[in-house]
C-alpha positions as CSV (number, residue, x, y, z in Angstrom):
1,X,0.0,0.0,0.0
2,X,1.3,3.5,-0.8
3,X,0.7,5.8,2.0
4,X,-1.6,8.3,2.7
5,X,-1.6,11.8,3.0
6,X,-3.9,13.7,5.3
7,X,-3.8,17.6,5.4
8,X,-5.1,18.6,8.7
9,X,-8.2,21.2,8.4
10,X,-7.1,23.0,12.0
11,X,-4.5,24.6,9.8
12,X,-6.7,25.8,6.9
13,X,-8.0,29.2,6.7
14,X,-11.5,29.2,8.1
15,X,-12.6,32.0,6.4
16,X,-12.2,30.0,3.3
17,X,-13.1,27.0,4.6
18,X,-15.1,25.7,1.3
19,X,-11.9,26.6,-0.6
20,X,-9.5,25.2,1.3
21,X,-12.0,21.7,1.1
22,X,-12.0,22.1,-2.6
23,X,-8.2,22.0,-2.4
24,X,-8.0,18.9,-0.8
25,X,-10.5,17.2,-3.0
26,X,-8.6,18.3,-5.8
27,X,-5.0,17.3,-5.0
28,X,-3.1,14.2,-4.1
29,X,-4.3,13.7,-0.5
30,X,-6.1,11.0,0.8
31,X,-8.1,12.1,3.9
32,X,-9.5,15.2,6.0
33,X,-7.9,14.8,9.4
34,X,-10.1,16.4,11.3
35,X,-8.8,17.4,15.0
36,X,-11.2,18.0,17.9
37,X,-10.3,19.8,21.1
38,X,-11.8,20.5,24.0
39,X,-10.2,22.6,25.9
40,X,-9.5,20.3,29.0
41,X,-7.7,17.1,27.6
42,X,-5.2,19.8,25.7
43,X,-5.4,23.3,26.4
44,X,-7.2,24.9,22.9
45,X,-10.4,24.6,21.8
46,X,-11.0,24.0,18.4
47,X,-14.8,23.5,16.6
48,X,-17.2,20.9,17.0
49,X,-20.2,19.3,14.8
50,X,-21.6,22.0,12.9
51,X,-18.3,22.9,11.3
52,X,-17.5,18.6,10.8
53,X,-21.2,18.3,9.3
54,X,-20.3,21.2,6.9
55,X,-16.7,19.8,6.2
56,X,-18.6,16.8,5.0
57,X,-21.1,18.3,3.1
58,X,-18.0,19.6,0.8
59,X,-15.6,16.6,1.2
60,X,-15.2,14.0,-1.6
61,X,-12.9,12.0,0.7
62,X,-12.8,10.2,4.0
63,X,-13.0,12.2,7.4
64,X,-10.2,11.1,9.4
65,X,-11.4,12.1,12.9
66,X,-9.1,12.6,15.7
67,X,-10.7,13.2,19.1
68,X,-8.5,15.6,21.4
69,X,-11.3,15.3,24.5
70,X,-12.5,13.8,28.1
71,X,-15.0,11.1,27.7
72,X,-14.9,10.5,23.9
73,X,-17.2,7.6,24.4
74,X,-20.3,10.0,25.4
75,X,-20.5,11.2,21.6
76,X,-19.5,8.3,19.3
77,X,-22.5,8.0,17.3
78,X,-23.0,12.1,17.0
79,X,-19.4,11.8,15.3
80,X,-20.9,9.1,13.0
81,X,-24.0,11.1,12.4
82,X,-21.8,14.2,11.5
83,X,-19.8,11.9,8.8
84,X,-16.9,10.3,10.4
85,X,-15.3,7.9,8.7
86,X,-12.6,7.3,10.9
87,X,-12.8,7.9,14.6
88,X,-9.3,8.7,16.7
89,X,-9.3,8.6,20.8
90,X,-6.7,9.0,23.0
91,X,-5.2,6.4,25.2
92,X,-4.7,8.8,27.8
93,X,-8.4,9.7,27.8
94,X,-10.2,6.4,28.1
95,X,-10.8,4.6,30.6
96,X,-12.7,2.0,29.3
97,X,-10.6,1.7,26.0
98,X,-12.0,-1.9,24.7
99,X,-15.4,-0.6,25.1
100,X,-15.0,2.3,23.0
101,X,-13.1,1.0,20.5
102,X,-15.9,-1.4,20.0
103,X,-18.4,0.7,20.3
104,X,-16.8,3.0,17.5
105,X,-16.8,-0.2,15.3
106,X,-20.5,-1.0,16.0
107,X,-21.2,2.5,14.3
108,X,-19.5,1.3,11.1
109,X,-16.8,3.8,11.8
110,X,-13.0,2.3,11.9
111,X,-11.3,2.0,15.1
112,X,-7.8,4.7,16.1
113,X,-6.4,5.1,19.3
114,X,-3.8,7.6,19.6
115,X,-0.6,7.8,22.2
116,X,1.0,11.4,23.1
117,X,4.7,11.5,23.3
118,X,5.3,10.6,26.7
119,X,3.6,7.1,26.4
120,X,4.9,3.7,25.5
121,X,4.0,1.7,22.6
122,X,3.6,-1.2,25.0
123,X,0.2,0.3,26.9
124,X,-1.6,-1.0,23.6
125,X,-0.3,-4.1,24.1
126,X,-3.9,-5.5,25.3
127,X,-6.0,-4.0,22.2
128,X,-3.3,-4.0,19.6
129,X,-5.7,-6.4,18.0
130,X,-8.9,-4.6,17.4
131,X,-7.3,-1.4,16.6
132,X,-7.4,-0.1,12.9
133,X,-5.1,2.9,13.1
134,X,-2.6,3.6,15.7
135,X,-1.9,7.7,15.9
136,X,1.8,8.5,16.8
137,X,1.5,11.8,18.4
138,X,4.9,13.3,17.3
139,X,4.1,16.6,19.1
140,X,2.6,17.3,21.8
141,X,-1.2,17.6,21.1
142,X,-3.2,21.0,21.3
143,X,-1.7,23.4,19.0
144,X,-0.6,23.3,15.0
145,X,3.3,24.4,14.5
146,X,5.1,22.5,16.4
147,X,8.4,21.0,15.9
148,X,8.7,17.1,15.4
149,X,10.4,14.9,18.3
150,X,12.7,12.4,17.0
151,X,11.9,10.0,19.1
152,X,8.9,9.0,17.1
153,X,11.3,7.6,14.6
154,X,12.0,4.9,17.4
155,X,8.0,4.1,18.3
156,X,7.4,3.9,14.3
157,X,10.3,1.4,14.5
158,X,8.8,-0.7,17.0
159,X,5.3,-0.7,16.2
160,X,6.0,-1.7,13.3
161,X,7.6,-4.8,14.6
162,X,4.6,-5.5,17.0
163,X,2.7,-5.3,13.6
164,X,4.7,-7.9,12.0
165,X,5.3,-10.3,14.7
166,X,1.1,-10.6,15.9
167,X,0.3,-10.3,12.0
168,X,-2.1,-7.1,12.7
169,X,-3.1,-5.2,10.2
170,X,-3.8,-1.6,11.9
171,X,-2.6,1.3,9.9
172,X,0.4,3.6,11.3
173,X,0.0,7.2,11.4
174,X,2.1,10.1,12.4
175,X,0.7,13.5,13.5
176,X,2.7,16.4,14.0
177,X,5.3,18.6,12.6
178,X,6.0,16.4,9.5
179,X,7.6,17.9,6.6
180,X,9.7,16.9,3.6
181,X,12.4,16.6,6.0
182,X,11.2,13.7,8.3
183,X,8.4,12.3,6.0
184,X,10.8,10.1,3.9
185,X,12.0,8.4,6.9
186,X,8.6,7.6,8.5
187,X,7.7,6.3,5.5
188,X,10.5,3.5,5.2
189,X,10.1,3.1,9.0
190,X,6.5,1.8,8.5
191,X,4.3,4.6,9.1
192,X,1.1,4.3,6.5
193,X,-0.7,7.7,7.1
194,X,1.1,11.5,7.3
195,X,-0.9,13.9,9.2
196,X,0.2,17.5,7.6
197,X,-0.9,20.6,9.2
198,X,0.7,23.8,8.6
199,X,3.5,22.4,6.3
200,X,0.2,22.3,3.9
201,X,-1.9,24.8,4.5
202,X,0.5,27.6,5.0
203,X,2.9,26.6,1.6
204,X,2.9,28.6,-1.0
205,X,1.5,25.6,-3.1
206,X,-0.5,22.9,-1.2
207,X,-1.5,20.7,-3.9
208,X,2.3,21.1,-4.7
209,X,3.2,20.4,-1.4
210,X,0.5,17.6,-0.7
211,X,2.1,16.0,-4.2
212,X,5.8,16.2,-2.9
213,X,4.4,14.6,0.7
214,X,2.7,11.7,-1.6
215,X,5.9,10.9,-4.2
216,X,7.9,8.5,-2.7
């Protein structure tokens, strides 16, 4: 499988939201990653359902949703209703993370859990399984325009391995200061899915840039 390219939409212009969508549908990428904030489980707030519903409404790809909140479990099926195609939690935030990754699949959604920085690989070890898309947080989550930490080489590396050796078939994706720079790399290290924020949305050419991201 070649891999994916997801521009994230917390970097687009807002005021031109329905061109900035148009963009994307008309250029290399694969998916809208779509990040959610809440203000508590990182410290911005970003939008919410009306704004996904209307991303939707414009998209002629997948939503790739990525849940930056408390008690993601509590609005599941609104995230379907709003056109989620993929739906992201955080380790960190659930407590009941079997349950919700089941319910997520029950709503005909696929499965992603996503780890910040500061936690192992191994705290997945118990639901590697019914994952479909492990998120390596490669900045600290919250805010777009932040530099990459290295050490996510080394977790693409081993996840990766864990993927091979129990034969699972969960997609690996990276989100956070990649750039032409690091994206090579992560690539050859195993990583399925770029998230690109900024490096996109602020380039002088994103359908340029989004091609460039998608070559290799």
């Amino acid at each position: 499988m070649n891999h994916l390219i997801a521009p994230s939409i917390l970097a687009s212009d807002f005021g031109n939201l329905s061109k900035e969508c148009q963009m994307v549908n008309e250029s290399k990428a694969d998916w809208f990653h779509i990040d959610v904030m809440d203000g508590v489980f990182v410290p911005n707030i970003s939008f919410g359902f009306p704004v996904i519903k209307s991303i939707k409404s414009l998209a002629k790809k997948k939503l790739d949703v990525h849940l930056m909140i408390v008690n993601p479990e509590k609005y599941i099926q609104k995230f379907k209703s709003v056109g989620a195609d993929i739906l992201t939690v955080h380790f960190e935030a659930c407590n009941h993370l079997h349950r919700t990754i089941c319910e997520i699949k029950e709503n005909d959604m696929k499965a992603g859990v996503a780890i910040n920085p500061h936690t192992s690989i191994n705290s997945l070890e118990n639901v590697i399984g019914d994952i479909d898309l492990v998120c390596l947080m490669s900045v600290n989550p919250g805010f777009g325009g932040q530099k990459f930490i290295k050490n996510t080489f080394n977790k693409v590396r081993e996840l990766n391995k864990i993927r091979n050796d129990k034969n699972c078939s969960f997609l690996i994706e990276i989100d956070g200061g990649v750039n032409l720079q690091n994206s090579k790399e992560l690539v050859s290290l195993g990583a399925d899915v770029l998230v690109a924020g900024s490096f996109v949305f602020k380039s002088e050419n994103p359908i340029e840039t989004i091609k460039k991201l998608k070559q290799y």
